[in-house]
DOFI-387568 format. One line per field, with one value per residue: x, y, z of N, C-alpha, C in turn; residue in three letters. Coordinates in nm, 4 decimals. Example, Ala and Ser with C-alpha at 12.3 -4.5 7.8 and 13.67 -1.06 7.14 Angstrom:
REM residues 2
n_east: [1.3190	1.2850]
n_north: [-0.5690	-0.2250]
n_up: [0.7800	0.7080]
ca_east: [1.2300	1.3670]
ca_north: [-0.4500	-0.1060]
ca_up: [0.7800	0.7140]
c_east: [1.3200	1.2900]
c_north: [-0.3300	0.0030]
c_up: [0.7800	0.7870]
rest: [ALA	SER]
//
This chain:
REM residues 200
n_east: [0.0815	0.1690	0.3817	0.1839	0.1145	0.3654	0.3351	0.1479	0.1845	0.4270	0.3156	0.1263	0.3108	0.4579	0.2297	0.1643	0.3554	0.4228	0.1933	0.2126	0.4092	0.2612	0.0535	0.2284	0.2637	-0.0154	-0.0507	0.0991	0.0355	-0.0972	-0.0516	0.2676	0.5401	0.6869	0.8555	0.6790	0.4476	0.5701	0.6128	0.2951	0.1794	0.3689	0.3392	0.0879	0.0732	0.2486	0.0784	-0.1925	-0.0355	-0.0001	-0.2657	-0.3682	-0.2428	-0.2936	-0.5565	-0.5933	-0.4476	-0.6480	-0.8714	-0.7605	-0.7598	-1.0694	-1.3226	-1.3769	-1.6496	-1.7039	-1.4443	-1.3779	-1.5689	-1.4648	-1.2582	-1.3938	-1.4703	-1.2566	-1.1358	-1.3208	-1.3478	-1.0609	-1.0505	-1.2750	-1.1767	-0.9425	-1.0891	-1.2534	-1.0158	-0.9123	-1.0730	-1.1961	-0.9928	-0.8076	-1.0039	-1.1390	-0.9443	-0.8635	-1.0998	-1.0774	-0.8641	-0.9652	-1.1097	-0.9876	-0.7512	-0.5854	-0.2617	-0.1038	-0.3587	-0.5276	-0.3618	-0.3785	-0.6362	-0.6951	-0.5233	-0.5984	-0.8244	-0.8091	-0.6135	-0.5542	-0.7431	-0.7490	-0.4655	-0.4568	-0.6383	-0.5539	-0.2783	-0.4127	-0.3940	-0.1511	-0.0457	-0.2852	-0.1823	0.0723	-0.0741	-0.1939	0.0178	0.1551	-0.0710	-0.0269	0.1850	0.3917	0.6882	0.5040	0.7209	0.8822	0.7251	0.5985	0.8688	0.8586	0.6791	0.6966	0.9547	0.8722	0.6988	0.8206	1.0543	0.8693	0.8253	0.9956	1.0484	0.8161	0.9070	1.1037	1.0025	0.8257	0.9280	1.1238	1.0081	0.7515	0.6061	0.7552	0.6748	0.3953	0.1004	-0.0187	-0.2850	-0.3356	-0.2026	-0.3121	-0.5274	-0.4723	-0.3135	-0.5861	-0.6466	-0.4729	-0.4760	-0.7373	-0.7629	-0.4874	-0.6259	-0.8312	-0.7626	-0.6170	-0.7932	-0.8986	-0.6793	-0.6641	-0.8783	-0.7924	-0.8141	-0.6441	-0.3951	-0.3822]
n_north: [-0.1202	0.1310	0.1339	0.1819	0.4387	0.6604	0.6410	0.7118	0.9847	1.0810	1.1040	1.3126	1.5316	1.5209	1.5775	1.8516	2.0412	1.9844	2.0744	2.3287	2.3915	2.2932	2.4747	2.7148	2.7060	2.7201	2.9483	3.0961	3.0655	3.3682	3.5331	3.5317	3.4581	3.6267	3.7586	3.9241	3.7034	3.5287	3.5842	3.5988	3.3617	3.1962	3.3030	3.2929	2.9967	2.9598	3.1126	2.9304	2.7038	2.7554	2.8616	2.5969	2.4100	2.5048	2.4357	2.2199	2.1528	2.2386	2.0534	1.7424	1.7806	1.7608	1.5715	1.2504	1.2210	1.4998	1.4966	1.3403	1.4063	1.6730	1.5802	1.4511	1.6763	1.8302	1.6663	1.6628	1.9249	1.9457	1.7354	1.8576	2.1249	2.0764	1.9686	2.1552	2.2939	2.1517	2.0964	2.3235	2.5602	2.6743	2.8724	2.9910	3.1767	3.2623	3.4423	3.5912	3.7824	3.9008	4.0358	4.2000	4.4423	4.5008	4.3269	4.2769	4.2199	4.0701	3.8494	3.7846	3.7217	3.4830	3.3035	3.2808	3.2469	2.9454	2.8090	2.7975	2.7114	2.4118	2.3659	2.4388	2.2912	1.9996	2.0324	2.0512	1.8094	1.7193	1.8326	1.6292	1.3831	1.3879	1.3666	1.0984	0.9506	1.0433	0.9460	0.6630	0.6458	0.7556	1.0190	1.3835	1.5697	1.3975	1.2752	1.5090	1.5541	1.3721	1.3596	1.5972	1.6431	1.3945	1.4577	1.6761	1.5482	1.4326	1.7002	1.7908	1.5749	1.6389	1.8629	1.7977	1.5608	1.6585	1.9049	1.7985	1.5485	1.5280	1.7578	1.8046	1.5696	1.5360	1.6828	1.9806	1.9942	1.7485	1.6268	1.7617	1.6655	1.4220	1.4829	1.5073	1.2493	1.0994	1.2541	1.1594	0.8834	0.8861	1.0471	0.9172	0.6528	0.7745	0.8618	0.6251	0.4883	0.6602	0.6309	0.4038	0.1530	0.3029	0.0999	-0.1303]
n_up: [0.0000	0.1054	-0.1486	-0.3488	-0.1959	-0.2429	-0.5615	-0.6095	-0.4938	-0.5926	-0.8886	-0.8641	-0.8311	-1.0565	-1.2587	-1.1662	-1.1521	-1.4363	-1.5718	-1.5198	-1.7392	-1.9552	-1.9351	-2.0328	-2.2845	-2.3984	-2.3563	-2.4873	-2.8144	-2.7599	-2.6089	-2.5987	-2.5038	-2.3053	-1.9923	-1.8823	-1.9163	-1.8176	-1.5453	-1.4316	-1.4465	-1.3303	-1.0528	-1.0029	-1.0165	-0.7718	-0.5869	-0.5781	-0.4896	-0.2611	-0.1059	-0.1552	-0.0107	0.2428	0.2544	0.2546	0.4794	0.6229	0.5758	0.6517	0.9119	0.9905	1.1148	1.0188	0.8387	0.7234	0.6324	0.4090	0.2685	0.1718	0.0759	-0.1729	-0.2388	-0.3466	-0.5442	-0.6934	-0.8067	-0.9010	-1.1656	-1.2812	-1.3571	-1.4575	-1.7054	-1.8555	-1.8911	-2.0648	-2.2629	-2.3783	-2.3392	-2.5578	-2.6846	-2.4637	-2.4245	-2.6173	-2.6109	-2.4002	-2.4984	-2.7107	-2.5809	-2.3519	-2.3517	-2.1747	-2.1337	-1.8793	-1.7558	-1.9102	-1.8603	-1.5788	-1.5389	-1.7406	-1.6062	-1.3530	-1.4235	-1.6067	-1.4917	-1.2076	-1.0134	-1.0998	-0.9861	-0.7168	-0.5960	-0.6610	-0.4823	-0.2453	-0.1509	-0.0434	0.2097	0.3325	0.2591	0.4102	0.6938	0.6416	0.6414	0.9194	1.0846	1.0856	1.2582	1.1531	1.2693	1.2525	1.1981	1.0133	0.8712	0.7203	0.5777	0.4350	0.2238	0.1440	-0.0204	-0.1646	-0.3505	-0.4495	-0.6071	-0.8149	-0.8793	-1.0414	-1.1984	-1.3509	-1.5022	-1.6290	-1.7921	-1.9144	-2.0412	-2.2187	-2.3452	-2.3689	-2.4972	-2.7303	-2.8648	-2.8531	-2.9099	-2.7862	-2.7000	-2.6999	-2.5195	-2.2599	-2.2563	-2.1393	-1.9467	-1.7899	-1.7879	-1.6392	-1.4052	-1.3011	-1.2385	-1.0900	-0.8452	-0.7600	-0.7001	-0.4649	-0.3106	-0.2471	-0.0946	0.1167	0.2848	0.3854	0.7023	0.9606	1.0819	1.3902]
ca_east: [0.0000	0.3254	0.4156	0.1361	0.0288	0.4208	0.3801	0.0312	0.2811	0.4917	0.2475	0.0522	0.3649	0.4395	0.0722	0.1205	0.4855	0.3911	0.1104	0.2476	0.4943	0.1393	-0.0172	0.2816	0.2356	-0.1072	-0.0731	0.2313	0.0174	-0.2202	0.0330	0.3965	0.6267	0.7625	0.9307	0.5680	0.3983	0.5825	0.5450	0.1540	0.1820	0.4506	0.2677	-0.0578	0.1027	0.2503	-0.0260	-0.2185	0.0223	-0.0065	-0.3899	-0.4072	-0.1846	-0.3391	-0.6812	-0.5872	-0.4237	-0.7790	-0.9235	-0.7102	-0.7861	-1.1713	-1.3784	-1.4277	-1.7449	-1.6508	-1.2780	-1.4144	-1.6400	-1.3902	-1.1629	-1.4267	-1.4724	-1.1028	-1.1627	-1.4506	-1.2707	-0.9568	-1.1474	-1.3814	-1.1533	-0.8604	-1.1320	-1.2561	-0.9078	-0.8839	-1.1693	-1.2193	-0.8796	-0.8019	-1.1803	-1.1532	-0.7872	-0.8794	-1.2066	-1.0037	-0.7576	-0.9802	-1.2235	-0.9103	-0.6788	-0.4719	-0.2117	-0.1701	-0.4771	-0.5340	-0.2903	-0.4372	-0.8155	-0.6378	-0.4586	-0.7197	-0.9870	-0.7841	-0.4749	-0.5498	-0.8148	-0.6576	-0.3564	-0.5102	-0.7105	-0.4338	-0.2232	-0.4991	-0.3867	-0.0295	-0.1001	-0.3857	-0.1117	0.1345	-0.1338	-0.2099	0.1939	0.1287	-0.1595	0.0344	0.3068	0.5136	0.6506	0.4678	0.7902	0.9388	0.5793	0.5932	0.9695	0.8993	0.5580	0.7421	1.0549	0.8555	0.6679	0.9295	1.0983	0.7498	0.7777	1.1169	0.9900	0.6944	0.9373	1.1635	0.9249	0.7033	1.0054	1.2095	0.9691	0.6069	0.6054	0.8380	0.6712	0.2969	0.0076	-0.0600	-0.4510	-0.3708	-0.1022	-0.4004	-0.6337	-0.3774	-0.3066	-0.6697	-0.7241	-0.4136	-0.5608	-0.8594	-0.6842	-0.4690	-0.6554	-0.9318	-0.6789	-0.5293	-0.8996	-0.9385	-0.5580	-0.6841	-0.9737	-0.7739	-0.7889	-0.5040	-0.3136	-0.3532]
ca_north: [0.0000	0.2357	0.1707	0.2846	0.5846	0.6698	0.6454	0.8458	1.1569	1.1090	1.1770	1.4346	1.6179	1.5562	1.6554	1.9708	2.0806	1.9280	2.1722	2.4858	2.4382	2.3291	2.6258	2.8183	2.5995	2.7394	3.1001	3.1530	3.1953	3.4694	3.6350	3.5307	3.3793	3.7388	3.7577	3.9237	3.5925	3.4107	3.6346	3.6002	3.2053	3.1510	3.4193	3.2073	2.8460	2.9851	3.1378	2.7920	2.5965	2.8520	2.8213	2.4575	2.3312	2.5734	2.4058	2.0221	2.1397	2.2302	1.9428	1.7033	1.7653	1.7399	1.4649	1.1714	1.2565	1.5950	1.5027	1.2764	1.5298	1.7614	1.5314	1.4524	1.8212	1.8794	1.5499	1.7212	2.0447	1.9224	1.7033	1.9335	2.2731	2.0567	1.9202	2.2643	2.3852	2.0925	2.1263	2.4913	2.6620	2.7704	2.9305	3.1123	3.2360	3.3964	3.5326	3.6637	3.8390	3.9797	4.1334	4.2438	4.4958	4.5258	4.2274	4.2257	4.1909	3.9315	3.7237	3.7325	3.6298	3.3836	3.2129	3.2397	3.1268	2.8500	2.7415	2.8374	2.6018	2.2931	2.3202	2.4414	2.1669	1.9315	2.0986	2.0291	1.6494	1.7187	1.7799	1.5425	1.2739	1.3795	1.3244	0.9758	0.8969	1.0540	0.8518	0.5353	0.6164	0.8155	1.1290	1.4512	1.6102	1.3285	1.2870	1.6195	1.5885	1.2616	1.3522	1.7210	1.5403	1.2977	1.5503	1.7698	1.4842	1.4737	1.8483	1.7600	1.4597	1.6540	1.9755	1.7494	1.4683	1.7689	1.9416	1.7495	1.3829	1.5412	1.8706	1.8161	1.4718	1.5285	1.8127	2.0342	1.9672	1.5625	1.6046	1.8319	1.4974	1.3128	1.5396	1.4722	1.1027	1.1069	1.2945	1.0817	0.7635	0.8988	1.0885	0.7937	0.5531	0.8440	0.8601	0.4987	0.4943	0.7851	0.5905	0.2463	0.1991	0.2701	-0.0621	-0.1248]
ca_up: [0.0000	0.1047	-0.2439	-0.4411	-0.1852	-0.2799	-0.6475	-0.6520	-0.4627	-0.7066	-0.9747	-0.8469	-0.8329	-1.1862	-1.2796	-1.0517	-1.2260	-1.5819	-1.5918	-1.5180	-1.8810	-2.0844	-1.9409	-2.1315	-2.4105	-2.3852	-2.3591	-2.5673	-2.9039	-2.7705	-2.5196	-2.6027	-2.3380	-2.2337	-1.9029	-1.8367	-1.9174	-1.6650	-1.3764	-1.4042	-1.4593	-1.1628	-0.9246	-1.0213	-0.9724	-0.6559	-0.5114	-0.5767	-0.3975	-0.1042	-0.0844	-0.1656	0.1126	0.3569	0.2418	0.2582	0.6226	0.7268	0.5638	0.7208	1.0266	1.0594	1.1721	0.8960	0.7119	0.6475	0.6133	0.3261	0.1706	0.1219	-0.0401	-0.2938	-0.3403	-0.4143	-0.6436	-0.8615	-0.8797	-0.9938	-1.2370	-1.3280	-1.4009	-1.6163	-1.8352	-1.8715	-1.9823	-2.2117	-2.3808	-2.3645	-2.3042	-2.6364	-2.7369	-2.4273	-2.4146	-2.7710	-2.6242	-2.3202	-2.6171	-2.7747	-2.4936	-2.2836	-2.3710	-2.1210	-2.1197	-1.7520	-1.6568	-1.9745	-1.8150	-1.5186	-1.6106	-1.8317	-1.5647	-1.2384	-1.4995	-1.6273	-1.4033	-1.0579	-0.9338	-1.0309	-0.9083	-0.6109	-0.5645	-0.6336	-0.3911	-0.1063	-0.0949	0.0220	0.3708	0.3570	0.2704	0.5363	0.7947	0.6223	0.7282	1.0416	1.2005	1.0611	1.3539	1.1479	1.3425	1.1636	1.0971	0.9333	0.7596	0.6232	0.5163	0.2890	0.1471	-0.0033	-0.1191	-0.2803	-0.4004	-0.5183	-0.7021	-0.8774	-0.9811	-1.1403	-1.3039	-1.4496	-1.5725	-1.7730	-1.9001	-2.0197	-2.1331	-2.3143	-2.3948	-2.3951	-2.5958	-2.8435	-2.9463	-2.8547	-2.9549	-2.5604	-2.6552	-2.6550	-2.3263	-2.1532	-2.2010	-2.0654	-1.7495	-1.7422	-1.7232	-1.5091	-1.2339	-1.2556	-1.2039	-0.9311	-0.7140	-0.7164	-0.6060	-0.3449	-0.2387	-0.1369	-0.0305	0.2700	0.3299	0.4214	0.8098	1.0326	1.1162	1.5025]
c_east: [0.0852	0.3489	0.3278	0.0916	0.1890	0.4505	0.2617	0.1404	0.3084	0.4620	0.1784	0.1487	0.4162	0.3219	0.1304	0.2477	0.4829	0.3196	0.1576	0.3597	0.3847	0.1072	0.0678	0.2959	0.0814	-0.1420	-0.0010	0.1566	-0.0913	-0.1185	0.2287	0.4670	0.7804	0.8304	0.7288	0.4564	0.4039	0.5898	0.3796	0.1833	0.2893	0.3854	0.1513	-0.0411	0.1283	0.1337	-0.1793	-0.1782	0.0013	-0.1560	-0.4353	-0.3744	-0.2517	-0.4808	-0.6807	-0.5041	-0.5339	-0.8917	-0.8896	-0.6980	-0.9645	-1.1951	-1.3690	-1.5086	-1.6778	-1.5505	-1.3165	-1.4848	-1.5613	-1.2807	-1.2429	-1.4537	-1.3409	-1.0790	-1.1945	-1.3827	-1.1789	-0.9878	-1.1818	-1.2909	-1.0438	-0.9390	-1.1860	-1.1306	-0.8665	-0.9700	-1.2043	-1.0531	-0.8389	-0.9472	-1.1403	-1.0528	-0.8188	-0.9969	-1.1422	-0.9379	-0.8228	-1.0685	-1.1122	-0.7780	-0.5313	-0.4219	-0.1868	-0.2794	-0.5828	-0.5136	-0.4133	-0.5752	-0.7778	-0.5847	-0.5253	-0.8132	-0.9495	-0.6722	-0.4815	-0.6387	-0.7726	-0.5224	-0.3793	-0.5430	-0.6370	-0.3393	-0.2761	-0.4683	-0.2568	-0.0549	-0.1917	-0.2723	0.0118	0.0392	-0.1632	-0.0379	0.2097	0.0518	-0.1430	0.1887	0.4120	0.5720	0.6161	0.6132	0.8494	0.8013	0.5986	0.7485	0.9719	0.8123	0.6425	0.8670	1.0072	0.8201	0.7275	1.0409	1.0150	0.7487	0.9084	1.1232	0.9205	0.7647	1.0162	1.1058	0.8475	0.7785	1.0402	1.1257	0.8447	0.5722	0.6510	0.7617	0.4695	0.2114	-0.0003	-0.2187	-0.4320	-0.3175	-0.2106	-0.5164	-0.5984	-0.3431	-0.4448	-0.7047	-0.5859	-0.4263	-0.6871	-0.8621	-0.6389	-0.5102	-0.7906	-0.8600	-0.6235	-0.6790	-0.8773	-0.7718	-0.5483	-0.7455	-0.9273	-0.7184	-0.6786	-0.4830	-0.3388	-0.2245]
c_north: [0.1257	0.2791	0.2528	0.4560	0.6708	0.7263	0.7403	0.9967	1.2112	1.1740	1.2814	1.5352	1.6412	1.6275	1.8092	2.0671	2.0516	2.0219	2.2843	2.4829	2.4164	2.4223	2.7632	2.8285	2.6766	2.8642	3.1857	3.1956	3.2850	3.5713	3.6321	3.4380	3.5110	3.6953	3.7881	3.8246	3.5158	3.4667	3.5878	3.4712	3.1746	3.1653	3.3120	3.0645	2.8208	3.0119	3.0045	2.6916	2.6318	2.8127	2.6769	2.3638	2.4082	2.5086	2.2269	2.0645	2.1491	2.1582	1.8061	1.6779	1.7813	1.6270	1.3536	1.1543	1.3721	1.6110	1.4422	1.3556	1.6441	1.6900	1.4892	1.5414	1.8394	1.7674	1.6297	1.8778	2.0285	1.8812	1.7612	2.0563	2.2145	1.9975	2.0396	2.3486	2.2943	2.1158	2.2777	2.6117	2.7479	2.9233	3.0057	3.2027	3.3297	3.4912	3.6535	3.8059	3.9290	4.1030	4.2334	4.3393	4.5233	4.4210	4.1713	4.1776	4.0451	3.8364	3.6342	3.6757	3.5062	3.2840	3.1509	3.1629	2.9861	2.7438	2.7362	2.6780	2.4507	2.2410	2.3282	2.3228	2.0296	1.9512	2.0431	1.8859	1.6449	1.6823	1.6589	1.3934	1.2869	1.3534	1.2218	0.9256	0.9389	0.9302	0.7235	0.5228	0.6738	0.9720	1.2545	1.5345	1.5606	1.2875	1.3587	1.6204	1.4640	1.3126	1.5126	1.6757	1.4230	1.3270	1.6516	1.6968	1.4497	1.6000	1.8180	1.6993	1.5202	1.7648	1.9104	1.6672	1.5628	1.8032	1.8987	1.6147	1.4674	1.6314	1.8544	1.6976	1.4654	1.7062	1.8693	1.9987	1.8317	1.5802	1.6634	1.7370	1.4154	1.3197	1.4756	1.3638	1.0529	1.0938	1.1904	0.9779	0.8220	0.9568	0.9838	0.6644	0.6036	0.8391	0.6964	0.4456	0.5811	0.7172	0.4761	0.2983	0.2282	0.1091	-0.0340	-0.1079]
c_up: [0.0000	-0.0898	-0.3482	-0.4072	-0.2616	-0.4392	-0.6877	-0.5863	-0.6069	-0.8387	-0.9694	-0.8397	-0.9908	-1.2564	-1.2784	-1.1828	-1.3752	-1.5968	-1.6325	-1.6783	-2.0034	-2.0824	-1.9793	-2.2020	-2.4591	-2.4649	-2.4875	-2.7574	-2.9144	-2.7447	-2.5348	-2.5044	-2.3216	-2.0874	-1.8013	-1.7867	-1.8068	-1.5416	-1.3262	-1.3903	-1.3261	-1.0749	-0.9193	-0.9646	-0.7764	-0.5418	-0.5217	-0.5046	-0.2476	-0.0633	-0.0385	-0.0724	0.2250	0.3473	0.3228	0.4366	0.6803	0.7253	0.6209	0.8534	1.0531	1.0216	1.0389	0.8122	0.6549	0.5575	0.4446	0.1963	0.0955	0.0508	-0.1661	-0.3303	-0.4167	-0.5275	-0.7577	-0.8695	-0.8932	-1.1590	-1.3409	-1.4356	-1.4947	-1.7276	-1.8441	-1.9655	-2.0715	-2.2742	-2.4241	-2.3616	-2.4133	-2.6948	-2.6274	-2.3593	-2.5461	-2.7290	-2.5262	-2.3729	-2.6347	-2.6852	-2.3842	-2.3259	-2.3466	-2.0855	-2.0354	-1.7132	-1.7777	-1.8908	-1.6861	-1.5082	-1.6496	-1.7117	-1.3943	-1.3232	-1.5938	-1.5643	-1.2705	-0.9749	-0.9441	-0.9746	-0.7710	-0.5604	-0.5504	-0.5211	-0.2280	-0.0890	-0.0360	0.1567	0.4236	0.3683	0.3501	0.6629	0.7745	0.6749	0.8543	1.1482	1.1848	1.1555	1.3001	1.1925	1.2585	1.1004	1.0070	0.8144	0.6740	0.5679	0.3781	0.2046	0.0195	-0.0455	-0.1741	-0.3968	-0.5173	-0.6135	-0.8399	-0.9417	-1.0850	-1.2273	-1.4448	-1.5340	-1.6524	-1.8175	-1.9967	-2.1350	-2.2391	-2.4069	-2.4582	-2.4988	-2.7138	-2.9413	-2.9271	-2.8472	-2.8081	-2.5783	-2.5940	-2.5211	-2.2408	-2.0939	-2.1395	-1.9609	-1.7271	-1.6739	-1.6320	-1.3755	-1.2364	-1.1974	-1.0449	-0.8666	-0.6805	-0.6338	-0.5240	-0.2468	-0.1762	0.0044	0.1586	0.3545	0.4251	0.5631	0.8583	1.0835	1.2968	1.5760]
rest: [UNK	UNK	UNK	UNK	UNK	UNK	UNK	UNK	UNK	UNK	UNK	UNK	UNK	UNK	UNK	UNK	UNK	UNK	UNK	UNK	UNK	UNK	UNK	UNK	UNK	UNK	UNK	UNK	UNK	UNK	UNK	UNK	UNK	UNK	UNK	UNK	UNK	UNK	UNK	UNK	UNK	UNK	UNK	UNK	UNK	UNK	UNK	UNK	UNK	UNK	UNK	UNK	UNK	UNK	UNK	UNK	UNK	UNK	UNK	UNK	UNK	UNK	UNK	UNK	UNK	UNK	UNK	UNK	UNK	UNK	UNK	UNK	UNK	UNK	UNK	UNK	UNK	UNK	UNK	UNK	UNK	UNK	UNK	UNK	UNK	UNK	UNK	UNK	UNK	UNK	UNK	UNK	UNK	UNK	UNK	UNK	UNK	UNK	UNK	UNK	UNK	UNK	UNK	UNK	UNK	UNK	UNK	UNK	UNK	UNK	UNK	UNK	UNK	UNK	UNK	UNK	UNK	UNK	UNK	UNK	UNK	UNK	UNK	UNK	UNK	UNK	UNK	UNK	UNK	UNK	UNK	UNK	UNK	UNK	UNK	UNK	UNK	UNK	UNK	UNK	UNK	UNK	UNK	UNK	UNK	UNK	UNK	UNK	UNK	UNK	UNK	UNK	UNK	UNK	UNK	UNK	UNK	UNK	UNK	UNK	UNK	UNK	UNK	UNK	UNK	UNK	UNK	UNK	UNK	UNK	UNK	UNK	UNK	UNK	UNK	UNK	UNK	UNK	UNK	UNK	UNK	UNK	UNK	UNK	UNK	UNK	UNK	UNK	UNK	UNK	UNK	UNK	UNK	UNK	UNK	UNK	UNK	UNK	UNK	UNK]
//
């Protein structure tokens, strides 16, 4: 069980870090890939990760219905907002373009209304899976030091597989279907993975 909650990290951190170079893949032919570009898109990823772990810390700690409920919310809005930017992202990155003038404030529309919520939402299982290594006896700081180095070997994963394997040899609409059924897979098997009791 170790091994697969392990290999779902792993991916959700690819996911998480894979993303953020489609979504410049994305932008790049409305807005460019200025220096501008990637402030909004960092600032955005960042401020996602900030939220998202502050969310899954306060999910994490209530009772077991709720605790449950809120992980299938952060489910259906992960879900929900990358099939949204696959199916939709270009149509309304051009409508964005054309209704918005000002390129700042493009960006940003562009990247709250298509990047923000699922990484967010993704984001909210971190903590959730350091407290699953917690209440299995492991001590929380050593919890929280494997789950973001597993994590963070995951964002590394996902910035050069994207980089160098994914982009160069596949379309960003097909790779955006593919983040999709990704996440669907693993956070369904991270769901039942939360669910499985503690060991006596």
């Amino acid at each position: 069980m170790l091994f697969a909650f392990y290999l779902v990290v792993v991916t959700l951190g690819i996911l998480s870090m894979g993303f953020q170079l489609l979504a410049s893949r994305l932008l790049n032919p409305y807005f460019g890939s200025s220096i501008i570009v990637w402030a909004w898109l960092i600032s955005t990823f960042l401020a996602a990760f900030s939220i998202g772990s502050m969310t899954g810390g306060w999910i994490s700690n209530l009772a077991p219905a709720p605790r449950r409920r809120g992980q299938l919310a952060g489910i259906i809005t992960a879900i929900a907002s990358l099939a949204i930017t696959a199916a939709f992202g270009r149509t309304l990155l051009s409508q964005i373009e054309m209704a918005i003038t000002d390129v700042s404030t493009a960006l940003l529309v562009s990247c709250l209304g298509l990047f923000f919520l699922p990484v967010t939402a993704l984001s909210s299982f971190g903590p959730q899976c350091v407290q699953f290594l917690a209440s299995r006896g492991t001590p929380p700081g050593k919890a929280s030091g494997i789950i973001y180095g597993v994590s963070t070997l995951g964002n590394i994963g996902g910035v050069m597989l994207t980089a160098f394997l994914f982009i160069p040899h596949f379309r960003v609409s097909t790779l955006l279907y593919v983040w999709l059924g990704v996440a669907i897979v693993s956070l369904a098997s991270l769901m039942r993975l939360l669910r499985a009791p503690t060991s006596p």
